[in-house]
N, CA, C and O atoms as a GROMACS GRO file, in nm:
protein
  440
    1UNK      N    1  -1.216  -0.239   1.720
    1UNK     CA    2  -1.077  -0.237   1.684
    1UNK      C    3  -1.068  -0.233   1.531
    1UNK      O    4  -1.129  -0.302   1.449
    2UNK      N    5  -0.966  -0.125   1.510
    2UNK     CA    6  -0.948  -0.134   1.336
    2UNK      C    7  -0.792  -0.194   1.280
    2UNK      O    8  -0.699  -0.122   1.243
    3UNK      N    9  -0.791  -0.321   1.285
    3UNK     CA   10  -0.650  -0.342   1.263
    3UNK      C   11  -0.708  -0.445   1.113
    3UNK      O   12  -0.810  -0.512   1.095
    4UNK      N   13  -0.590  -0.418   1.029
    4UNK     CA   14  -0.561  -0.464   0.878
    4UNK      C   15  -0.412  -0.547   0.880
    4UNK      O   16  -0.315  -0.490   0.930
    5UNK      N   17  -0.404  -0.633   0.846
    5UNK     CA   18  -0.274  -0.711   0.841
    5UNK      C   19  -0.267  -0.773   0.725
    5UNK      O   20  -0.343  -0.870   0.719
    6UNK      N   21  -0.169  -0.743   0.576
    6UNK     CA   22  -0.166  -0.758   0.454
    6UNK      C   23  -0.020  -0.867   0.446
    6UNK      O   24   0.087  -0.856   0.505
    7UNK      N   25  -0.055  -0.941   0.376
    7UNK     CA   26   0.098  -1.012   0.301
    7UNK      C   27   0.092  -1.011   0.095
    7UNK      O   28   0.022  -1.089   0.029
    8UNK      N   29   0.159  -0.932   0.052
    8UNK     CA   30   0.142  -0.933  -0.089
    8UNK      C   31   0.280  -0.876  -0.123
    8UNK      O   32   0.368  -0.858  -0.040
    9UNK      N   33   0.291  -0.850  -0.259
    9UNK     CA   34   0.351  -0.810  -0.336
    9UNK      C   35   0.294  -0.665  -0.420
    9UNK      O   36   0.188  -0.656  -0.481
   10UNK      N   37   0.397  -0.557  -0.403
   10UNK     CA   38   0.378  -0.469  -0.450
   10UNK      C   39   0.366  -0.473  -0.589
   10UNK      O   40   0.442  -0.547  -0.651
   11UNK      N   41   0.252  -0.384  -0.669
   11UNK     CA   42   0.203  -0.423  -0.815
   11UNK      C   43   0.311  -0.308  -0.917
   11UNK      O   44   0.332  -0.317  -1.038
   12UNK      N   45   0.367  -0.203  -0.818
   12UNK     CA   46   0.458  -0.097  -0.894
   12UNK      C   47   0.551  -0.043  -0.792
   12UNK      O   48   0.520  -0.077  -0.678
   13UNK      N   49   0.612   0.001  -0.797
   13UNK     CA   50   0.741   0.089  -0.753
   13UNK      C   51   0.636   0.201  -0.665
   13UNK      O   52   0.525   0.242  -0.699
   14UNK      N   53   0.704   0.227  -0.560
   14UNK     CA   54   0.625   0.290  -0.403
   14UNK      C   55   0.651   0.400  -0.484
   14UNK      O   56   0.741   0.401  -0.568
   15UNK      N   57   0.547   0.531  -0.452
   15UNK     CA   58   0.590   0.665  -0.480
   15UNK      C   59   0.574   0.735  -0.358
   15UNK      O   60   0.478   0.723  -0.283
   16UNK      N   61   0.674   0.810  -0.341
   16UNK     CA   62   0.685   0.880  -0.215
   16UNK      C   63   0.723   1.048  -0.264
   16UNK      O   64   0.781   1.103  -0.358
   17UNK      N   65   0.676   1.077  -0.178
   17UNK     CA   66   0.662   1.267  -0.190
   17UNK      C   67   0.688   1.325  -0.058
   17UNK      O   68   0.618   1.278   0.032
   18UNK      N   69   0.796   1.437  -0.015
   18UNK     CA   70   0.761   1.530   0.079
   18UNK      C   71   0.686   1.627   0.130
   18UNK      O   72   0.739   1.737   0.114
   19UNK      N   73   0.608   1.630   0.173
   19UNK     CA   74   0.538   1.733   0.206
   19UNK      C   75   0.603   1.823   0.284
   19UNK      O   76   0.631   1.792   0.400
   20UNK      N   77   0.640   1.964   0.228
   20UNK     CA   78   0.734   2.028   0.285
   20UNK      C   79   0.614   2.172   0.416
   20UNK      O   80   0.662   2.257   0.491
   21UNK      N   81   0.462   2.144   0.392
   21UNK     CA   82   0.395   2.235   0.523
   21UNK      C   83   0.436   2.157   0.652
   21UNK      O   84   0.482   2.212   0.752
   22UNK      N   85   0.419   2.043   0.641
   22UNK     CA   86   0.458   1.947   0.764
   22UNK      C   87   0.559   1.895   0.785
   22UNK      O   88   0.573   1.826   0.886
   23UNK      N   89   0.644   1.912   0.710
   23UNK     CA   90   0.818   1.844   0.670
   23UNK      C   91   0.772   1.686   0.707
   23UNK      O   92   0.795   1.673   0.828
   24UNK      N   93   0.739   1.610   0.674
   24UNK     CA   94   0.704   1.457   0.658
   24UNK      C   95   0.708   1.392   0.515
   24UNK      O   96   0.682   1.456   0.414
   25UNK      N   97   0.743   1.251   0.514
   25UNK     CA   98   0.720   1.219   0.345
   25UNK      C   99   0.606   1.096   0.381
   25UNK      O  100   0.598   1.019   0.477
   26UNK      N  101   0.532   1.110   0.273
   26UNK     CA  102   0.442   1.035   0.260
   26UNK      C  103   0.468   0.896   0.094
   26UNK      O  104   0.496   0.895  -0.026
   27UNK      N  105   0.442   0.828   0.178
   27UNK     CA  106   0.462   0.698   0.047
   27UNK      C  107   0.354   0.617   0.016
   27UNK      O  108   0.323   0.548   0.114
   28UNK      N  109   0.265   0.593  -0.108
   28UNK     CA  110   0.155   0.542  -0.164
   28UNK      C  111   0.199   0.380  -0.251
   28UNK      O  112   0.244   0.391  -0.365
   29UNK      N  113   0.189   0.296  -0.216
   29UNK     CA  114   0.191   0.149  -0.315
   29UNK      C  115   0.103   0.064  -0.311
   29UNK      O  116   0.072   0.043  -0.194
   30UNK      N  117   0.045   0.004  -0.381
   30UNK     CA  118  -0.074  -0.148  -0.354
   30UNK      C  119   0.000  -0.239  -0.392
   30UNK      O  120   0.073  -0.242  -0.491
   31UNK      N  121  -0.018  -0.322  -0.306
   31UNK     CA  122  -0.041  -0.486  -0.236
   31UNK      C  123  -0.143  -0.572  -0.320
   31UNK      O  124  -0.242  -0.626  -0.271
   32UNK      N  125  -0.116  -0.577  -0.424
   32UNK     CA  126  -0.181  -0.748  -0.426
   32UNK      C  127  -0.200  -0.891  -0.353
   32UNK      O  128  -0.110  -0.974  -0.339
   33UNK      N  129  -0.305  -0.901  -0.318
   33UNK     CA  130  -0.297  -1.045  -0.179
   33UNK      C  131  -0.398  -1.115  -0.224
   33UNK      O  132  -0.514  -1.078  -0.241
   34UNK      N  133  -0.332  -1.253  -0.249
   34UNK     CA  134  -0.428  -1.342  -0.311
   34UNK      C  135  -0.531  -1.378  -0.233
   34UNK      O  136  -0.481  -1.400  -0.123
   35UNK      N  137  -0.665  -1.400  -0.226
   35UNK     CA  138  -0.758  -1.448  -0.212
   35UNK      C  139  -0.723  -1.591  -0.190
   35UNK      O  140  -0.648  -1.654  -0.265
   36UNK      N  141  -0.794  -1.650  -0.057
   36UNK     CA  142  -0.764  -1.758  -0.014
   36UNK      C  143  -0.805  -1.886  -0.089
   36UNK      O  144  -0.727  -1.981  -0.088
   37UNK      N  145  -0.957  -1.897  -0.171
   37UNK     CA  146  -1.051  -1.987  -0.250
   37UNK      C  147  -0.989  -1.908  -0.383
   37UNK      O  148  -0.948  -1.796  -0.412
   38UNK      N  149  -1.014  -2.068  -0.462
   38UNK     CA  150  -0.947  -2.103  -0.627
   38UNK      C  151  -1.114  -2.013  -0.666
   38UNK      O  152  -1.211  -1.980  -0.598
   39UNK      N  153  -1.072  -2.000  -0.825
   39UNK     CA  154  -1.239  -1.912  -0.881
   39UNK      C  155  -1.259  -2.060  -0.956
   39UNK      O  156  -1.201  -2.166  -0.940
   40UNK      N  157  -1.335  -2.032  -1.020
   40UNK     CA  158  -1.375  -2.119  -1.144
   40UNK      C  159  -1.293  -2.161  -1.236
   40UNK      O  160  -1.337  -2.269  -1.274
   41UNK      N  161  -1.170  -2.127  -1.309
   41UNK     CA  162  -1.068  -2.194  -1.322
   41UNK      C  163  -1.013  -2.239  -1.258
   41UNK      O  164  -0.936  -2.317  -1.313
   42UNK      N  165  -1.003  -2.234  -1.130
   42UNK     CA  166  -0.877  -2.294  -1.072
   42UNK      C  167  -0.736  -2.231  -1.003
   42UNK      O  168  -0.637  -2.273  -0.943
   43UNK      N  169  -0.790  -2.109  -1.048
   43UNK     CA  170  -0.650  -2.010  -1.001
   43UNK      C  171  -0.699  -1.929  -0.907
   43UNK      O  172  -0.814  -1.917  -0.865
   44UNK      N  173  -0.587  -1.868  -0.873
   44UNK     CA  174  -0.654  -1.731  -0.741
   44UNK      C  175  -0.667  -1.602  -0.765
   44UNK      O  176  -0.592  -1.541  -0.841
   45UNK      N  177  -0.744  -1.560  -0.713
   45UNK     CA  178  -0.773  -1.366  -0.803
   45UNK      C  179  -0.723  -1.317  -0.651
   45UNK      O  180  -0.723  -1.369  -0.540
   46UNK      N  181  -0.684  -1.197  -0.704
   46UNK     CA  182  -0.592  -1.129  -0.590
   46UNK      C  183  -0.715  -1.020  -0.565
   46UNK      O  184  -0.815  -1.017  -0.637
   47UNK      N  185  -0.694  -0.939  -0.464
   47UNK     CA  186  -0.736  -0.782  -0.422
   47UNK      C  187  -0.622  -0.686  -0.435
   47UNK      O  188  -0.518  -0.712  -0.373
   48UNK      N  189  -0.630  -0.584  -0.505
   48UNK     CA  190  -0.539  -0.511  -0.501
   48UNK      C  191  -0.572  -0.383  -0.430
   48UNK      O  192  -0.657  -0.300  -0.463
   49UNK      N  193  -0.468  -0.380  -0.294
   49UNK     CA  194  -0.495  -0.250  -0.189
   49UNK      C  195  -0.411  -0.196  -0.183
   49UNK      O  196  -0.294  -0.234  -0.179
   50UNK      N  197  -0.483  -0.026  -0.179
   50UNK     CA  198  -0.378   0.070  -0.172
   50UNK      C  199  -0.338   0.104  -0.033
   50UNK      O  200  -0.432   0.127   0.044
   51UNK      N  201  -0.194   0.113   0.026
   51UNK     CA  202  -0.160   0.136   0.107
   51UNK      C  203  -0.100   0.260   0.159
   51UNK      O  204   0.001   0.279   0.091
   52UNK      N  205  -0.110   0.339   0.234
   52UNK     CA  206  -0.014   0.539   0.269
   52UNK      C  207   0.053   0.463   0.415
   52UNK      O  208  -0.001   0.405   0.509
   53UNK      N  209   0.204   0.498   0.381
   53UNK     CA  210   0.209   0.561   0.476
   53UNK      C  211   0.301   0.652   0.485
   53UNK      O  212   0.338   0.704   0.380
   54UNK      N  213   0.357   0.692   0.608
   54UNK     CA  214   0.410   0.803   0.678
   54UNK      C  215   0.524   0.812   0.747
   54UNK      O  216   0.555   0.725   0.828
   55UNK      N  217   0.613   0.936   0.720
   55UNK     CA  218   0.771   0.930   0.832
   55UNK      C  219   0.843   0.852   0.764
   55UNK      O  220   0.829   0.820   0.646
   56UNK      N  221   0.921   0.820   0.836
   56UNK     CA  222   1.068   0.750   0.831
   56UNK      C  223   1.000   0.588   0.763
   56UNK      O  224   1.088   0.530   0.701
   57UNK      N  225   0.883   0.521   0.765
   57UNK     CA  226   0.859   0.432   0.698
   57UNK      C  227   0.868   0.486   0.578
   57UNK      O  228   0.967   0.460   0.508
   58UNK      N  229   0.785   0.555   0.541
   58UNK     CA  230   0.732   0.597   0.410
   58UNK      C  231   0.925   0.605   0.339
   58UNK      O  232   0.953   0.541   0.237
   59UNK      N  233   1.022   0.679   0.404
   59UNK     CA  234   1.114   0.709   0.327
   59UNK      C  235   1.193   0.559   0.322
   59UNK      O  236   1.278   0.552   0.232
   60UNK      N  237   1.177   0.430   0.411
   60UNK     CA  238   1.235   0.364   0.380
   60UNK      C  239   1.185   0.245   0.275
   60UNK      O  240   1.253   0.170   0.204
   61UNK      N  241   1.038   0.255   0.294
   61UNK     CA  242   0.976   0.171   0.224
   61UNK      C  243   0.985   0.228   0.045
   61UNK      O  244   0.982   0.159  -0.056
   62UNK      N  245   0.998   0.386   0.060
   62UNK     CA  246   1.076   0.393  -0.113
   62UNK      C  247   1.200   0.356  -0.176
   62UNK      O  248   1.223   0.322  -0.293
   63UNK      N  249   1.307   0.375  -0.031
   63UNK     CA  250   1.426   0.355  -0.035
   63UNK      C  251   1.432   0.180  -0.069
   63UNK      O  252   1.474   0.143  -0.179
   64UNK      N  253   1.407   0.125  -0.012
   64UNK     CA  254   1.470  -0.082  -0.046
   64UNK      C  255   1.312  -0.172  -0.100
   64UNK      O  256   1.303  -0.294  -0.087
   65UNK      N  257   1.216  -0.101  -0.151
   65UNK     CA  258   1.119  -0.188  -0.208
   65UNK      C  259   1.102  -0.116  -0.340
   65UNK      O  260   1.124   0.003  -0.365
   66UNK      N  261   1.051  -0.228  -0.434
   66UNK     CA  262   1.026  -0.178  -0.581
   66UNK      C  263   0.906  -0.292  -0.608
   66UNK      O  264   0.878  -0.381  -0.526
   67UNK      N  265   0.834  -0.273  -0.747
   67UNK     CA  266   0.721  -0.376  -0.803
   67UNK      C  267   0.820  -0.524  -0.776
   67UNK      O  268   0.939  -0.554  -0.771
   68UNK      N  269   0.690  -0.586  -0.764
   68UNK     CA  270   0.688  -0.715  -0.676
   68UNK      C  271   0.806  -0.799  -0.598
   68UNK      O  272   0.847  -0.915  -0.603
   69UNK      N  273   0.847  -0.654  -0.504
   69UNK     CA  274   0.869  -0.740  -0.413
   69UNK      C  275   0.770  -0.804  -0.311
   69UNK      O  276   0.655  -0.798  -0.354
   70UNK      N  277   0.779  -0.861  -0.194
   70UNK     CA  278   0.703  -0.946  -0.068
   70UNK      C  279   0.708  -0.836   0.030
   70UNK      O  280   0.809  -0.780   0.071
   71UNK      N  281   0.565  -0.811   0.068
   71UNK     CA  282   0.566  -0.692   0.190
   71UNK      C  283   0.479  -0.739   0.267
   71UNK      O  284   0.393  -0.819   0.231
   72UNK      N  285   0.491  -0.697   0.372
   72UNK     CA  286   0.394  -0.720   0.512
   72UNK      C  287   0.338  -0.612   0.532
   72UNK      O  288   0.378  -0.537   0.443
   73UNK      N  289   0.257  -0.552   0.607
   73UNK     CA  290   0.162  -0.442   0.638
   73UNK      C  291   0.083  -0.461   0.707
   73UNK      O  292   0.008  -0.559   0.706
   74UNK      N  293   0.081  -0.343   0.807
   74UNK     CA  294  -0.011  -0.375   0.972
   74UNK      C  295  -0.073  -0.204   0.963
   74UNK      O  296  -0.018  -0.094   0.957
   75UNK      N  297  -0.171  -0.238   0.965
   75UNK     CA  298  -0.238  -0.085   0.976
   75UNK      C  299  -0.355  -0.056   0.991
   75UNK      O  300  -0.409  -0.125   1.077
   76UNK      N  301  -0.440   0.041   0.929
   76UNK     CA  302  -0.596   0.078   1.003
   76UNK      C  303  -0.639   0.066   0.835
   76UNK      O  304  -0.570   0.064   0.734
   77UNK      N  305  -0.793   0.060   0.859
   77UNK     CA  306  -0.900   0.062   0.704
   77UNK      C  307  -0.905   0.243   0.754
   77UNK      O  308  -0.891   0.285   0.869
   78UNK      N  309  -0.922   0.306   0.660
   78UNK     CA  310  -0.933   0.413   0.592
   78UNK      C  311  -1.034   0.480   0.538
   78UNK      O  312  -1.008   0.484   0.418
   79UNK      N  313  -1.166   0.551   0.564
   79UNK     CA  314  -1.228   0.588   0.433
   79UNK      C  315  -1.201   0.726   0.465
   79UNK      O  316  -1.180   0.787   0.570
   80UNK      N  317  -1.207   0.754   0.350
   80UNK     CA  318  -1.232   0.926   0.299
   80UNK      C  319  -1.316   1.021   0.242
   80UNK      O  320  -1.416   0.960   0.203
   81UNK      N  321  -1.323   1.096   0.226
   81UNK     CA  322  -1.390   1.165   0.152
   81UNK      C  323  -1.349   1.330   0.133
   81UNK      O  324  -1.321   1.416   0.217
   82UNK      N  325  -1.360   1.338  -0.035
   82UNK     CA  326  -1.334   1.500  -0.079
   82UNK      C  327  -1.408   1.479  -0.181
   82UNK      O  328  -1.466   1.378  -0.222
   83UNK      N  329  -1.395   1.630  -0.235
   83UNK     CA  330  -1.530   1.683  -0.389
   83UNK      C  331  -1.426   1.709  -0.438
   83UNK      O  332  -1.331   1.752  -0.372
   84UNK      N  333  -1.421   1.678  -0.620
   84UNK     CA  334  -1.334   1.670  -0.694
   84UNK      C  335  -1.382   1.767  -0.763
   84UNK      O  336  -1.505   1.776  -0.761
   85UNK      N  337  -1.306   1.869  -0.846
   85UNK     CA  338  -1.338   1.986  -0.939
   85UNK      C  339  -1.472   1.998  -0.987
   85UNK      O  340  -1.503   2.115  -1.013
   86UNK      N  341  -1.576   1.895  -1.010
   86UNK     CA  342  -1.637   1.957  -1.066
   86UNK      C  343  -1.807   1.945  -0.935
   86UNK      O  344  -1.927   1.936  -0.958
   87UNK      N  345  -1.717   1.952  -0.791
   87UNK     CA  346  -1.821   1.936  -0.732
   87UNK      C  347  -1.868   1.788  -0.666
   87UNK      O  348  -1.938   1.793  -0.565
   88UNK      N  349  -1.841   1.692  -0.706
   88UNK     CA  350  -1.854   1.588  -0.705
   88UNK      C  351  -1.763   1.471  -0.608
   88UNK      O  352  -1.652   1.428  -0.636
   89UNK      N  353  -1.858   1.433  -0.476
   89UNK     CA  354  -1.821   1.378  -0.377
   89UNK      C  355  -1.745   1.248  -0.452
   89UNK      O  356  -1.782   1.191  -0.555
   90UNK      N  357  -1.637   1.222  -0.375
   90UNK     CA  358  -1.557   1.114  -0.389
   90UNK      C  359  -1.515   0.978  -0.248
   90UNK      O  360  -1.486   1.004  -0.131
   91UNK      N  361  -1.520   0.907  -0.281
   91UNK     CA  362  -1.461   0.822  -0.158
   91UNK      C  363  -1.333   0.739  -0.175
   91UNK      O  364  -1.311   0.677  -0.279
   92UNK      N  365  -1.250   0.738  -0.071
   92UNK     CA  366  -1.100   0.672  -0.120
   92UNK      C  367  -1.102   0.562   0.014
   92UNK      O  368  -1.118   0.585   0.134
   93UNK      N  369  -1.083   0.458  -0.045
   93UNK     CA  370  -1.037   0.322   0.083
   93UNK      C  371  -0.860   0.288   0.060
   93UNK      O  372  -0.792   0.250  -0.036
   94UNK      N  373  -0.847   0.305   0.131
   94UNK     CA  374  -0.709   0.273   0.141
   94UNK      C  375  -0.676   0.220   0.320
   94UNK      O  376  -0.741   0.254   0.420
   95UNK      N  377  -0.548   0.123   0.310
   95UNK     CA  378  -0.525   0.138   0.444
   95UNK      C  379  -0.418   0.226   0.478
   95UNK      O  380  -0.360   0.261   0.376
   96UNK      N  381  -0.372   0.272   0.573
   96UNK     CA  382  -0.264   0.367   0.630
   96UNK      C  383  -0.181   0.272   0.701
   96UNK      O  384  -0.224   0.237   0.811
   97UNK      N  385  -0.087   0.229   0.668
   97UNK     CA  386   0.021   0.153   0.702
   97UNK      C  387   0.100   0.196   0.817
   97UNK      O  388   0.177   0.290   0.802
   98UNK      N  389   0.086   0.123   0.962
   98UNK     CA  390   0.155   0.121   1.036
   98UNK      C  391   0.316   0.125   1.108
   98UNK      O  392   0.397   0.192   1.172
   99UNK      N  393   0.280  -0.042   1.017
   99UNK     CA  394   0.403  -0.116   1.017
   99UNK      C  395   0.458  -0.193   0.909
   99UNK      O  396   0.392  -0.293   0.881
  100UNK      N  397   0.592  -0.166   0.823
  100UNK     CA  398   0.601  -0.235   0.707
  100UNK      C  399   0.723  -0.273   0.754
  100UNK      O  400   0.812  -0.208   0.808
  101UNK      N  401   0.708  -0.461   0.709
  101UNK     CA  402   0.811  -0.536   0.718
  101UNK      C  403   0.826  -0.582   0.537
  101UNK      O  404   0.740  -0.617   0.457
  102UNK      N  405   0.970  -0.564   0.522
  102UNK     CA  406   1.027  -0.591   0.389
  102UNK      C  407   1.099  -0.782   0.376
  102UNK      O  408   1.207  -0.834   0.408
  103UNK      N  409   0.968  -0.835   0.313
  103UNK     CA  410   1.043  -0.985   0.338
  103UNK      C  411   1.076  -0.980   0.193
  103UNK      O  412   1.082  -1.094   0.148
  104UNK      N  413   1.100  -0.883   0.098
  104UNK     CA  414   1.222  -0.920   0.004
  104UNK      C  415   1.256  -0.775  -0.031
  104UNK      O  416   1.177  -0.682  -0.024
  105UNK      N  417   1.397  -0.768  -0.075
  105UNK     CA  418   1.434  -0.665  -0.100
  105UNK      C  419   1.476  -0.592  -0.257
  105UNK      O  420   1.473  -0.684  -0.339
  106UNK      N  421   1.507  -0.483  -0.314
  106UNK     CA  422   1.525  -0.463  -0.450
  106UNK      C  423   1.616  -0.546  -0.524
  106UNK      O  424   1.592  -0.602  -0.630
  107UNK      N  425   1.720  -0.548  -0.459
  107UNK     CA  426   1.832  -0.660  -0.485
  107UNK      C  427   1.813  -0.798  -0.529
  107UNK      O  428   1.876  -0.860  -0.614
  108UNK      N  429   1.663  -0.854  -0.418
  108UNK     CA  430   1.682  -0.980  -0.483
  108UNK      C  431   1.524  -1.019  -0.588
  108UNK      O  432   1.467  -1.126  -0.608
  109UNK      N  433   1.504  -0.919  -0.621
  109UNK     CA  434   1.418  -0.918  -0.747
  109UNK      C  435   1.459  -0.892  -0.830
  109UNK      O  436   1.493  -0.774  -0.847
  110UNK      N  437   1.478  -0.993  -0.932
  110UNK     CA  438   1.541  -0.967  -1.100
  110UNK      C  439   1.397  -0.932  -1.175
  110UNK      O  440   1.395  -0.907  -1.296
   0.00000   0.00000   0.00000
């Protein structure tokens, strides 16, 4: 089973794009989620994950979320792979977002 379940705060404003071969919009943001254990100071270091997703999420999750609001995320781990211009294999981890629940909205982030 590949299931991912995130609670963080978005680090920037979602970017979303149409893809007009498939008429779908696709939306890209990372999730910062703190790490459960303090480091050596005393504080918590986050992971910052990039999240895609797709459809009618993707357009709403651009529409009512911005940098740090509180997001939820249910989805699959991701790897990829393409060769970038000069030949040169690449790998991308991201998760592909299922399901996004908005526990704060643009409004109530000053």
């Amino acid at each position: 089973m590949n299931k991912i379940i995130l609670i963080g705060r978005m680090t920037k404003d979602p970017e979303v794009k149409h893809l007009e071969e498939v008429d779908k919009y696709i939306c890209n943001f990372t999730v910062a989620v703190n790490r459960k254990v303090r480091n050596n100071n005393g504080t918590f270091d986050a992971d910052f994950i990039p999240v895609t997703v797709w459809g009618k999420t993707a357009e709403n999750t651009a529409k009512y979320m911005k940098k740090g609001c509180l997001v939820s995320v249910v989805g699959r781990l991701q790897i990829r792979s393409y060769s970038n211009k000069d030949g040169i294999k690449k790998y991308v981890t991201e998760v592909v977002g299922e399901e996004v629940q908005f526990l704060e909205y643009k409004k109530e982030i000053v």
